[in-house]
N, C-alpha and C positions, 0 to 999 in steps of 0.2 A: 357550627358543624364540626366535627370530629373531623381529624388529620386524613386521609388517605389510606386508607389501607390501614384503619384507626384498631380502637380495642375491638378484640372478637369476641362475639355476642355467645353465650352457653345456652342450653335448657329449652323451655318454649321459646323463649328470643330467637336463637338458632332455628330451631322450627319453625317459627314464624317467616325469618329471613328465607328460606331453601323455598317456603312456601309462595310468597309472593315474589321472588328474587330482587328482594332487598339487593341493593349490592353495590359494588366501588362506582356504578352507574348514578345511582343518587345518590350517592356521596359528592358526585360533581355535576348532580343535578339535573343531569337526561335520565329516562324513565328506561328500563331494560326492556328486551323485544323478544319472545318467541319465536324463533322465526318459521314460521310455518308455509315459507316462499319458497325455499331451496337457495344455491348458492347466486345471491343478489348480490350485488356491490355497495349497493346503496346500505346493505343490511351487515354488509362486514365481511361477505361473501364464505367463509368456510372455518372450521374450526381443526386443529392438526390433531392427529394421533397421540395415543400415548407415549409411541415408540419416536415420532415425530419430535415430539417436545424433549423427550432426552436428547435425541442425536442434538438439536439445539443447544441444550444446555450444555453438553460434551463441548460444542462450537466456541462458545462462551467461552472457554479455559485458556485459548491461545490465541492470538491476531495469529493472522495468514498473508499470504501472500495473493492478494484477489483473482491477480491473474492468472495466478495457478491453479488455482482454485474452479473458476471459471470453465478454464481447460478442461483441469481432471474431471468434473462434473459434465461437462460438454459430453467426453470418451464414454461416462456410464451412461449417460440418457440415450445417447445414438445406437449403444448398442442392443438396452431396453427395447427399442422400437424400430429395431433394424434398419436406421438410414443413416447415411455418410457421417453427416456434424447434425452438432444441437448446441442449444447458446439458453442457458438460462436469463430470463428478462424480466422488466415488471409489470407483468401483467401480457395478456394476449394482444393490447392493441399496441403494449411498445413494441411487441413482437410485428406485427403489424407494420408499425413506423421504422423502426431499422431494417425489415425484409424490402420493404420499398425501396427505402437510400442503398440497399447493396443493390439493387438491381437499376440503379440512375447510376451511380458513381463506381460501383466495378471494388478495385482493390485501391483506384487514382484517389489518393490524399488532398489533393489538391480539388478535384471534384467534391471530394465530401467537406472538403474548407467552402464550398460556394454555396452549398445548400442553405436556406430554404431556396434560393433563384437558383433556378436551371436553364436557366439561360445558358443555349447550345448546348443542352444536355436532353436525356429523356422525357420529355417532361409531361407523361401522358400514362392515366394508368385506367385503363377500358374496363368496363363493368356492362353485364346484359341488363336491360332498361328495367327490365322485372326482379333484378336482382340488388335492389335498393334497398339502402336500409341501414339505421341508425350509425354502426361501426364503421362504414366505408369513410369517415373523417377521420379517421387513424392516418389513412396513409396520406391524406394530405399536408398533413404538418410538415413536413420534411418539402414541401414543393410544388408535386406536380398538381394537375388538373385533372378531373374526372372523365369522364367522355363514357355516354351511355348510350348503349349500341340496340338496335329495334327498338320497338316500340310495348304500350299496353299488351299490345297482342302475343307478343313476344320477341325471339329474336331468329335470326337462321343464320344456317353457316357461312351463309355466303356475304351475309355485314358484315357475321365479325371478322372474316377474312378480312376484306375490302376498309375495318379499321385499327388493323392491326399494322402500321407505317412503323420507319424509322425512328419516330417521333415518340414510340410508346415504350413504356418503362413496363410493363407488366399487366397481366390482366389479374383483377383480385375478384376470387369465386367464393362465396358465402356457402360453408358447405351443408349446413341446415337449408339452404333453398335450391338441392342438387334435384330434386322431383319438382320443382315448380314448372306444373303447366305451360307448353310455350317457349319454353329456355332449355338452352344446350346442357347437357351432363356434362359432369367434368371429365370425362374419358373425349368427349367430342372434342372439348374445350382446349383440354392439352394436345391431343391431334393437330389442331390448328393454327396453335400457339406455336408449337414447337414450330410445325412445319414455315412458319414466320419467321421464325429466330426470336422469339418473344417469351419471354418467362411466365408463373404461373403462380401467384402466392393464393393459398388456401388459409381462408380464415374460420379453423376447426375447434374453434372455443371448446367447444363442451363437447366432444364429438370422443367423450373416451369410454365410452362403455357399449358394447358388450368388447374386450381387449381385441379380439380380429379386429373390430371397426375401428377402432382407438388407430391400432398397429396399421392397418388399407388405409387410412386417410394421412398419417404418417406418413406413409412412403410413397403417397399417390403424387403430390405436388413437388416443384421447385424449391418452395419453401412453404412447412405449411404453422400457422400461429396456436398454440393453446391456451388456455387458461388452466394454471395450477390447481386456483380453487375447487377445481372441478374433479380433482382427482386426491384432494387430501392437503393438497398442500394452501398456499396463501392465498390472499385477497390482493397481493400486491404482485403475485407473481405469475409468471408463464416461461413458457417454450416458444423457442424460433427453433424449428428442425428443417432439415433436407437437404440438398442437394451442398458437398463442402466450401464449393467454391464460392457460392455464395453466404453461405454461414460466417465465410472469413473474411466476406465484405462487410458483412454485418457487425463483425464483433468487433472493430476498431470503433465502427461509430456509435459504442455504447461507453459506460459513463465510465468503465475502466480503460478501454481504448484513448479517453479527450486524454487518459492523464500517464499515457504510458509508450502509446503507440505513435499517434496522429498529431503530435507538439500543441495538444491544446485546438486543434482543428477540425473538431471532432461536434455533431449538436449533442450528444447522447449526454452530457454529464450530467444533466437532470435525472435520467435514469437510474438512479442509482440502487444499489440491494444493499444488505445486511450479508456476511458471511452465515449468520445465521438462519437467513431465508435462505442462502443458496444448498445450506446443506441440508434443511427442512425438505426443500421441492427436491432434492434429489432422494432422500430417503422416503417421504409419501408417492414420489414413482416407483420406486425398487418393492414399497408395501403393497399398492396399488395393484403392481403386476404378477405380483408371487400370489395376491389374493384370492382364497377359494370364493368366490362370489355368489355362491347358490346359500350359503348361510344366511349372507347380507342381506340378501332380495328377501328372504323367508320371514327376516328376523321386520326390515321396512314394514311388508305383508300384516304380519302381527302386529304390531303400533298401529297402523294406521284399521285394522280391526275392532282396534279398543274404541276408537271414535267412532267405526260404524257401528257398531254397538247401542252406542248409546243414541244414535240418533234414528234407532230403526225405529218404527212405527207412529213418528212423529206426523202431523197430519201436511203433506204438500211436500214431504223431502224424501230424495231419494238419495239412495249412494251406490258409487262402483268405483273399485279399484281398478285405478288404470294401468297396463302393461307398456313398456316404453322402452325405446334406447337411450341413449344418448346420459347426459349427468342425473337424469330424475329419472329413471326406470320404474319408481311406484310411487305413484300418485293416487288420494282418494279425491273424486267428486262428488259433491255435493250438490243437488240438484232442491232449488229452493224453487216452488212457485208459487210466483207471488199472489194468486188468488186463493190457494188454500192456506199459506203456513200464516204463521204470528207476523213476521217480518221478511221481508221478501231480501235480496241478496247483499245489495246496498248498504241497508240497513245492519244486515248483521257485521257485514265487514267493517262499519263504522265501528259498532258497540264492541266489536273483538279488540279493535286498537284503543276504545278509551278504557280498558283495563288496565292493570297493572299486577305485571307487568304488560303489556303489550302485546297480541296476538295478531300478526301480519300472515295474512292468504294472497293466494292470485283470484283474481275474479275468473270464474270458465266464461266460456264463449256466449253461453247462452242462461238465465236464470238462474248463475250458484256460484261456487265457490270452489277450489282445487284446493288441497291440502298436501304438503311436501312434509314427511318427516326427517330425513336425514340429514336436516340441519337442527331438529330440535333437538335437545339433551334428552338421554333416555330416562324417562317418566314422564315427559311433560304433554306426553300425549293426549294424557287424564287431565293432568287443568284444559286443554284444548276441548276434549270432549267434555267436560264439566262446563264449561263457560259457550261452547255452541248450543247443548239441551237447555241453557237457563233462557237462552234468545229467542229460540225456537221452541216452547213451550211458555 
């Protein structure tokens, strides 16, 4: 096997390579992946801008001073999205994990020296029964215990009053489950919270588009978490924004605080960033927000067009472009049923991943397939729809 990043291939080779995406992937033996999911984690979660990758490279030229750095990045993002502090992170669930620990340990050094045991400390962080769900193990790493307030049926104000004690570190609100049947909104939520003396961490991953909802869900919580990928920048990175007092409780207990602030008493130093991510996620949010976004959506539109195209009048498939908020705003579905087409849903989704390169969808709810283009490279919409007709026909 050729070196790494070996001799580059010219002529049909070259073609061939762009074609199938040959690439520094099988050169170490994993097989490349279309990603036709949106921003995954498992898939590498997002790819930076043009403009992204320079301010990088610019990064590159000089070590820095982290903490400064951190800071100065902190002042641009808060002002972006109009709340007090912001604390660049890795990822939404460290954001998550440090918004916890300032809300048990305060600014007290000695408190964030005792974590993960909190003993005599906060050690409670209440969630509505119906608002479960994968990421709420973010904040337990740092400590405390869960405590899930109603029931199936839902919750009412008058639990989570009733468990919101002395004892509680913060209530954390999934804000993708803000209309779930049953459960309080977060306006009720913070009403009651506050009215408690009890904090309020929002976990608004993907919550950055259409920019008013990005920017209301910013400055609606205590502290609320993102994920970078979601908006241009990394797979490794995110936001801790809101409220400053607790932003500055947070930032010690991250991986430049173990080594600056807190003599080493700090859990965050696993945390760590690159100067070069920091200054990526601050320039993919300043792109982000300056962006005319009616192009973007138009241009989604047309890609994922190319695919309905080709799969119109195929016998058992149906397709519709879906309109959305949040990180996927356009989505196509594919509507496969399995007693008329070639191969029913399953099926296709296996034979898309044993290509190569690799062709990864969501499964929809009911007999198909979803389609995300704004993670694929622009063209590859055509082998997508080249390799769904060969299935389904």
């Amino acid at each position: 096997m050729a070196g790494i990043m070996g001799a580059t291939k010219t002529g049909s080779e070259d073609s061939m390579q762009a074609a199938t995406a040959t690439s520094i992937y099988e050169e170490l033996g994993v097989k490349p992946v279309i990603n036709a999911r949106g921003n995954a984690t498992v898939l590498g979660g997002s790819t930076p801008s043009p403009r992204v990758k320079a301010a990088m490279e610019q990064a590159e030229r000089y070590f820095v001073d982290m903490q400064d750095l951190l800071a100065k990045t902190g002042e641009i993002i808060a002002g972006l999205l109009g709340v007090e502090a912001a604390y660049i992170t890795p990822g939404a669930a460290a954001a998550m994990a440090l918004g916890t620990a300032a809300c048990i340990t305060g600014t007290d050094v000695e408190k964030m020296a005792q974590l993960p045991d909190t003993t005599g400390l906060k050690n409670k962080v209440v969630m509505q029964h119906k608002h479960q769900y994968s990421y709420q193990r973010a904040t337990t790493i740092v400590g405390p215990k869960l405590r899930f307030v109603g029931d199936e049926n839902g919750t009412s104000a008058e639990q989570l009053e009733a468990a919101l004690g002395p004892d509680v570190a913060n209530v954390l609100f999934p804000a993708h489950l803000n209309e779930t049947p049953g459960t309080l909104r977060i306006e009720q939520v913070i009403e009651i919270a506050h009215r408690k003396g009890v904090r309020v961490l929002i976990d608004a991953a993907g919550q950055v588009y259409p920019i008013e909802k990005f920017k209301r869900w910013a400055q609606t919580g205590d502290l609320v978490a993102f994920g970078a990928k979601y908006f241009g920048g990394f797979n490794s990175s995110g936001l801790l924004v809101g409220k400053k007092e607790l932003v500055d409780a947070a930032v010690p207990q991250g991986f430049i605080g173990f080594e600056t602030v807190t003599n080493r008493k700090g859990f965050g130093r696993p945390l760590k960033l690159d100067r070069q991510e920091i200054v990526g996620v601050t320039v993919a949010l300043q792109e982000w927000m300056a962006m005319d976004h009616g192009p973007r959506l138009a241009r989604l539109e047309q890609r994922l067009g190319t695919i309905q195209r080709q799969l119109q009048g195929l016998p058992g498939v149906t397709t519709e472009i879906l309109q959305r908020e949040g990180s996927t705003p356009r989505q196509l579905r594919v509507g496969i049923d399995p007693a008329a087409a070639k191969r029913n849903a399953d099926a296709v989704t296996a034979g898309l991943r044993e290509g190569n390169p690799a062709i990864v969808v969501n499964p929809a709810r009911e007999n198909g397939i979803v389609l995300t283009v704004h993670t694929v490279v622009d063209g590859d919409e055509e082998i997508i729809a080249r390799r769904l007709r060969e299935l389904l026909t």
